[in-house]
ChimeraX commands (.cxc) that place a marker at each C-alpha (Angstrom):
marker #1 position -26.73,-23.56,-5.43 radius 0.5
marker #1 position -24.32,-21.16,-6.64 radius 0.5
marker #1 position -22.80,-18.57,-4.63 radius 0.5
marker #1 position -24.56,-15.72,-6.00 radius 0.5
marker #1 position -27.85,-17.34,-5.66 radius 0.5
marker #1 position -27.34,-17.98,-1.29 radius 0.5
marker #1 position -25.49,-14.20,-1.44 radius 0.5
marker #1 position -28.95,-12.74,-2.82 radius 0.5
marker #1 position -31.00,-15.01,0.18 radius 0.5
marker #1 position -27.81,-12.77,2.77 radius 0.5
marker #1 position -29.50,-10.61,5.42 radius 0.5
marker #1 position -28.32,-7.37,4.88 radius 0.5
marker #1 position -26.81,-7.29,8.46 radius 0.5
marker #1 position -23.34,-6.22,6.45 radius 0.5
marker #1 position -24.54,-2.91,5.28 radius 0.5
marker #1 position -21.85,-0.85,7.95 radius 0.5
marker #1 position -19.04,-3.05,6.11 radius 0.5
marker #1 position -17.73,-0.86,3.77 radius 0.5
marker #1 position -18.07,2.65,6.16 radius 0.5
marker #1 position -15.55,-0.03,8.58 radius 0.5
marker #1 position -11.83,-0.81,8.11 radius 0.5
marker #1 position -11.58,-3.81,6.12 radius 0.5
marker #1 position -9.22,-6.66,7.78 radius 0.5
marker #1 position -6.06,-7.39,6.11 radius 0.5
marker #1 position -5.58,-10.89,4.29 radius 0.5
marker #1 position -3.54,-12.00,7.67 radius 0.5
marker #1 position -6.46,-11.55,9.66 radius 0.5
marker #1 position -9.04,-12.85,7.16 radius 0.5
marker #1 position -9.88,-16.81,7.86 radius 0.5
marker #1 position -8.82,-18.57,5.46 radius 0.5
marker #1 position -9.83,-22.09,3.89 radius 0.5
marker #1 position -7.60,-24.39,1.45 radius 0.5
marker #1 position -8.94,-24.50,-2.03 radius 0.5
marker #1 position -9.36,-28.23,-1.27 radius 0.5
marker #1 position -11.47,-27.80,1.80 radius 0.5
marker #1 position -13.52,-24.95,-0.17 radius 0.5
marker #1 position -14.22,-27.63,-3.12 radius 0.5
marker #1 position -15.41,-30.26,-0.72 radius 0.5
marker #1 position -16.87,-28.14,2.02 radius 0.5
marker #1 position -18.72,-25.19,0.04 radius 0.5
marker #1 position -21.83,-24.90,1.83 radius 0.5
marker #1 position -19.80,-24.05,5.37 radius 0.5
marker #1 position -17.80,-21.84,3.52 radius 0.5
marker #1 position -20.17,-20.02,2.25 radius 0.5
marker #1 position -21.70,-19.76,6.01 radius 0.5
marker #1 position -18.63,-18.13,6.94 radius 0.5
marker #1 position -18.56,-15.69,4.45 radius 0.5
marker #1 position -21.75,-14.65,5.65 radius 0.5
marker #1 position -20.44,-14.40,8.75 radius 0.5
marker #1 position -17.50,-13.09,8.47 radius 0.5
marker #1 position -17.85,-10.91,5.24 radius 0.5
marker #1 position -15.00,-12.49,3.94 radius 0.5
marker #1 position -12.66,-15.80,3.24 radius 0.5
marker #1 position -9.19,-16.27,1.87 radius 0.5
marker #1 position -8.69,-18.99,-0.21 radius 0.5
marker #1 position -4.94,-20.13,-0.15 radius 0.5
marker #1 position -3.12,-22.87,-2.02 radius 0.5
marker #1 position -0.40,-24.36,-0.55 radius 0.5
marker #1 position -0.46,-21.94,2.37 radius 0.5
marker #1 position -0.22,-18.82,0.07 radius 0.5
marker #1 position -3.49,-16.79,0.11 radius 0.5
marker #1 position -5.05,-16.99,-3.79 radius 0.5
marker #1 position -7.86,-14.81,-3.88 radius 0.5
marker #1 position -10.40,-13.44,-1.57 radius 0.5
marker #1 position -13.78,-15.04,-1.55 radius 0.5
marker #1 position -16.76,-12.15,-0.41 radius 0.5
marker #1 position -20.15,-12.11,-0.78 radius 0.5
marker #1 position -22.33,-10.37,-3.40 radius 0.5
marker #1 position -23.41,-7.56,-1.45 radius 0.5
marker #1 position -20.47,-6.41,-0.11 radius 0.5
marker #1 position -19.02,-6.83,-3.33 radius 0.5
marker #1 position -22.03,-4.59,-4.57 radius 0.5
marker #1 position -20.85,-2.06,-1.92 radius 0.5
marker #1 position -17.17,-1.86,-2.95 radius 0.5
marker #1 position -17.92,-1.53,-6.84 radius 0.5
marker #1 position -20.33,0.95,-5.54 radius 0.5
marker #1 position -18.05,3.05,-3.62 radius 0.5
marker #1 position -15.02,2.92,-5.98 radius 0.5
marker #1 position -17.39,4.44,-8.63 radius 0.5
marker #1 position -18.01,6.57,-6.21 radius 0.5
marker #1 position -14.55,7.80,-5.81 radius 0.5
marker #1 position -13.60,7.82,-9.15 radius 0.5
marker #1 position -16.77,10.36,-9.84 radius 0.5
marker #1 position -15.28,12.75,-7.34 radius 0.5
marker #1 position -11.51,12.42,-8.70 radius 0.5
marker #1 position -13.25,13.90,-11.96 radius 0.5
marker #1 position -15.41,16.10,-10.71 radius 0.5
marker #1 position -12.32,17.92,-8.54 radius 0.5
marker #1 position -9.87,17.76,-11.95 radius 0.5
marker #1 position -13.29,19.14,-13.63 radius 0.5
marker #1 position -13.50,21.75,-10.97 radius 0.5
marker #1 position -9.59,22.86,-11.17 radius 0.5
marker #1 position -9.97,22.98,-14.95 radius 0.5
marker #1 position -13.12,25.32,-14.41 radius 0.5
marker #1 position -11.39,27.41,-11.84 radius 0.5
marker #1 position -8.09,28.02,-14.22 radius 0.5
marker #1 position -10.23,28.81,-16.98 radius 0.5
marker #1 position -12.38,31.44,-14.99 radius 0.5
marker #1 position -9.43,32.95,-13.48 radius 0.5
marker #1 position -7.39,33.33,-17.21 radius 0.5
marker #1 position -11.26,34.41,-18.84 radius 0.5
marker #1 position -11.47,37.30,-15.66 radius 0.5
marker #1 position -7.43,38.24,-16.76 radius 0.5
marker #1 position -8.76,38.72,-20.71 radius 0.5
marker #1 position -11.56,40.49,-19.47 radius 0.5
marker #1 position -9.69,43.60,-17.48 radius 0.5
marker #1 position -9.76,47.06,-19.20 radius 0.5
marker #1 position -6.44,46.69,-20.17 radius 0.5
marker #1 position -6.15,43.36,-21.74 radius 0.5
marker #1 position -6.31,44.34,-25.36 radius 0.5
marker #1 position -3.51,47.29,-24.78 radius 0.5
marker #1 position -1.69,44.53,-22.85 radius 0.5
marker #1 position -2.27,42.23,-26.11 radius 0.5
marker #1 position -1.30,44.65,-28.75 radius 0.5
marker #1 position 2.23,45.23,-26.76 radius 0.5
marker #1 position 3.01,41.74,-26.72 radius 0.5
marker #1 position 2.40,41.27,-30.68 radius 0.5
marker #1 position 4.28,44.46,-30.94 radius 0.5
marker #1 position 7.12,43.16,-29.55 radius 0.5
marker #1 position 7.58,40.37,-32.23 radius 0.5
marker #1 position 10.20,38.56,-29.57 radius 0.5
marker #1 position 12.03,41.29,-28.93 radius 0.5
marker #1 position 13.17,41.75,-25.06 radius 0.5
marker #1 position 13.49,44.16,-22.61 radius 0.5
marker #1 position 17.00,43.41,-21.43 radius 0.5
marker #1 position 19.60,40.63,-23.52 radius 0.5
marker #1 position 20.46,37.43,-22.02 radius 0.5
marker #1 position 23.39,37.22,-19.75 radius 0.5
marker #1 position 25.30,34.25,-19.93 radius 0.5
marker #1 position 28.45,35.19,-18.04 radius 0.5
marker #1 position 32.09,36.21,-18.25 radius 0.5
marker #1 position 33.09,33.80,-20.00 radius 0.5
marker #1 position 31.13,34.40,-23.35 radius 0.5
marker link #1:1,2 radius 0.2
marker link #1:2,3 radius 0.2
marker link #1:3,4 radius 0.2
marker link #1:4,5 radius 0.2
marker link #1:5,6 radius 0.2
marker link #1:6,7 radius 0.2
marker link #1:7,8 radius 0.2
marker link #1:8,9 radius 0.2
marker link #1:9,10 radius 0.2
marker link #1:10,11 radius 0.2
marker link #1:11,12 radius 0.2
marker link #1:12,13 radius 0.2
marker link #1:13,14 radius 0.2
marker link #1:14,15 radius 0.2
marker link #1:15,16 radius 0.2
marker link #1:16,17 radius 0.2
marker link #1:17,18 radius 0.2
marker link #1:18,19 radius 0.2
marker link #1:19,20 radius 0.2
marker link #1:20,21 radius 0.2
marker link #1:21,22 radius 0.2
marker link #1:22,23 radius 0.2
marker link #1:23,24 radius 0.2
marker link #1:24,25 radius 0.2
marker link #1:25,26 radius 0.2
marker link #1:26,27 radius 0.2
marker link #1:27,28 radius 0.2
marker link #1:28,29 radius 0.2
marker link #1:29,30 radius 0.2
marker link #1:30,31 radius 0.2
marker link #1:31,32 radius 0.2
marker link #1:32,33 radius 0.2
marker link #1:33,34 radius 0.2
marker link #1:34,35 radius 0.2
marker link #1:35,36 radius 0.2
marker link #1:36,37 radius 0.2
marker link #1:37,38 radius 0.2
marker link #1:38,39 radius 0.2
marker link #1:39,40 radius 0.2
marker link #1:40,41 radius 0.2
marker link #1:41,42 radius 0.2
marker link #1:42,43 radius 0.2
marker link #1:43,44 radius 0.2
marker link #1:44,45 radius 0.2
marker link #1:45,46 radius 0.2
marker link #1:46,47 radius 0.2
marker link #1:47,48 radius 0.2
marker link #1:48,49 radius 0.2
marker link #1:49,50 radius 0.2
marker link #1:50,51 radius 0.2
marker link #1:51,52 radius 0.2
marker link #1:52,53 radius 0.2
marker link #1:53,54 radius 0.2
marker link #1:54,55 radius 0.2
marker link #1:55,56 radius 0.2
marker link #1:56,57 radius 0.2
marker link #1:57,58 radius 0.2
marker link #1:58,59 radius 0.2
marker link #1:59,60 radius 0.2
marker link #1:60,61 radius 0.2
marker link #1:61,62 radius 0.2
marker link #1:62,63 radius 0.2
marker link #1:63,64 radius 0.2
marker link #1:64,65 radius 0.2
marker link #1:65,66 radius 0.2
marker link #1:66,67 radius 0.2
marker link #1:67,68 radius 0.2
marker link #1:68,69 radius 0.2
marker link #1:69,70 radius 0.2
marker link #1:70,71 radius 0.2
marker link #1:71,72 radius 0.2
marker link #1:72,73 radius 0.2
marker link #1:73,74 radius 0.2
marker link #1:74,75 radius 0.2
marker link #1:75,76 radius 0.2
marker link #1:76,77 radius 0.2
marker link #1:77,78 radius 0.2
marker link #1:78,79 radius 0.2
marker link #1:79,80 radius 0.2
marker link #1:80,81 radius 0.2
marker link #1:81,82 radius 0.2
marker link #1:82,83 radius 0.2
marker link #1:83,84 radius 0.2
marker link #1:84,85 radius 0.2
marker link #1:85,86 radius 0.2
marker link #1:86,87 radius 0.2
marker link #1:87,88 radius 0.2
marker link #1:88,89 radius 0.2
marker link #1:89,90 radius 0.2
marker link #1:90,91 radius 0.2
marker link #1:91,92 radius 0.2
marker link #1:92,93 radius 0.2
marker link #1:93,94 radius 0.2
marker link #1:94,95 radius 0.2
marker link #1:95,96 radius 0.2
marker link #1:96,97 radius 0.2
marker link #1:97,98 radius 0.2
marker link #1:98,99 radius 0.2
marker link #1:99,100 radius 0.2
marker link #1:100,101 radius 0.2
marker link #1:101,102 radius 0.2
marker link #1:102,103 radius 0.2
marker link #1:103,104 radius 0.2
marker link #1:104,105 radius 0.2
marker link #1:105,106 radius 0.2
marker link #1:106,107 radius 0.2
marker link #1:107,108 radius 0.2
marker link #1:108,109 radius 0.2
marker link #1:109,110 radius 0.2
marker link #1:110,111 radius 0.2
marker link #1:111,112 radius 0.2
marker link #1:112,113 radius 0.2
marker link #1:113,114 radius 0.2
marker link #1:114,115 radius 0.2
marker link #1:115,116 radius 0.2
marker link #1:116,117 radius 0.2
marker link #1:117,118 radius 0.2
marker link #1:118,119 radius 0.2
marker link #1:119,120 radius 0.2
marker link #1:120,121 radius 0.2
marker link #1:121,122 radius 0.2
marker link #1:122,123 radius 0.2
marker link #1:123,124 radius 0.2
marker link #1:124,125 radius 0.2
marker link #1:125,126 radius 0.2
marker link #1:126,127 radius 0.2
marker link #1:127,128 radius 0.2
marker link #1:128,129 radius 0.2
marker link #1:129,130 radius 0.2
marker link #1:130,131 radius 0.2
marker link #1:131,132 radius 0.2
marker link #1:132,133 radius 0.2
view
């Protein structure tokens, strides 16, 4: 049986995972790869369990073995996040853009306008680049 096939059968008793802090791969129990070949099916208890396993080779943690709901979850919420990061640049986009539309829309803006062409890069008051010069 395959580990998305017993993930499907999970309760969904690990539905308040993602709203809680996640543990940090020292606190996560962890398995050898060679104990997680030979000893699948009680690993995959304790991932249902637990939420989570690390699986370590040669005492250095490898990857992090979760089940398919909770992975579900965090795919879920990262699109999640990543469709409010646009929609706030989409917002701050919309704002600048109302606020330069409401500065071309004063009474003035086309007298303002024609001064600046006018000007054809002249300035009010030469550069200054010190005594020395």
């Amino acid at each position: 049986m395959t580990l998305a096939a017993v993930s499907a059968r999970a309760p969904a008793r690990t539905a308040g995972l993602a709203a809680a802090s996640a543990p940090s791969l020292a606190e996560l129990p962890r398995h050898n790869a060679s104990h997680v070949k030979n000893k699948w099916g009680e690993v995959v208890r304790q991932v249902h369990q637990s939420g989570s396993v690390a699986i370590t080779n040669h005492a250095a943690i490898e990857m992090v073995l979760l089940d398919a709901a909770t992975y579900q979850r965090l795919t879920d919420d990262l699109q999640a996040l990543r469709a409010e990061r646009e929609q706030a640049v989409l917002d701050a986009l919309s704002a600048r853009f109302d606020e330069r539309l409401a500065q071309l829309q004063q009474p003035d803006a086309a007298d303002r306008l024609d001064a600046l062409f006018a000007a054809q890069g002249a300035i009010d008051q030469p550069p200054h680049a010190g005594e020395t010069f």
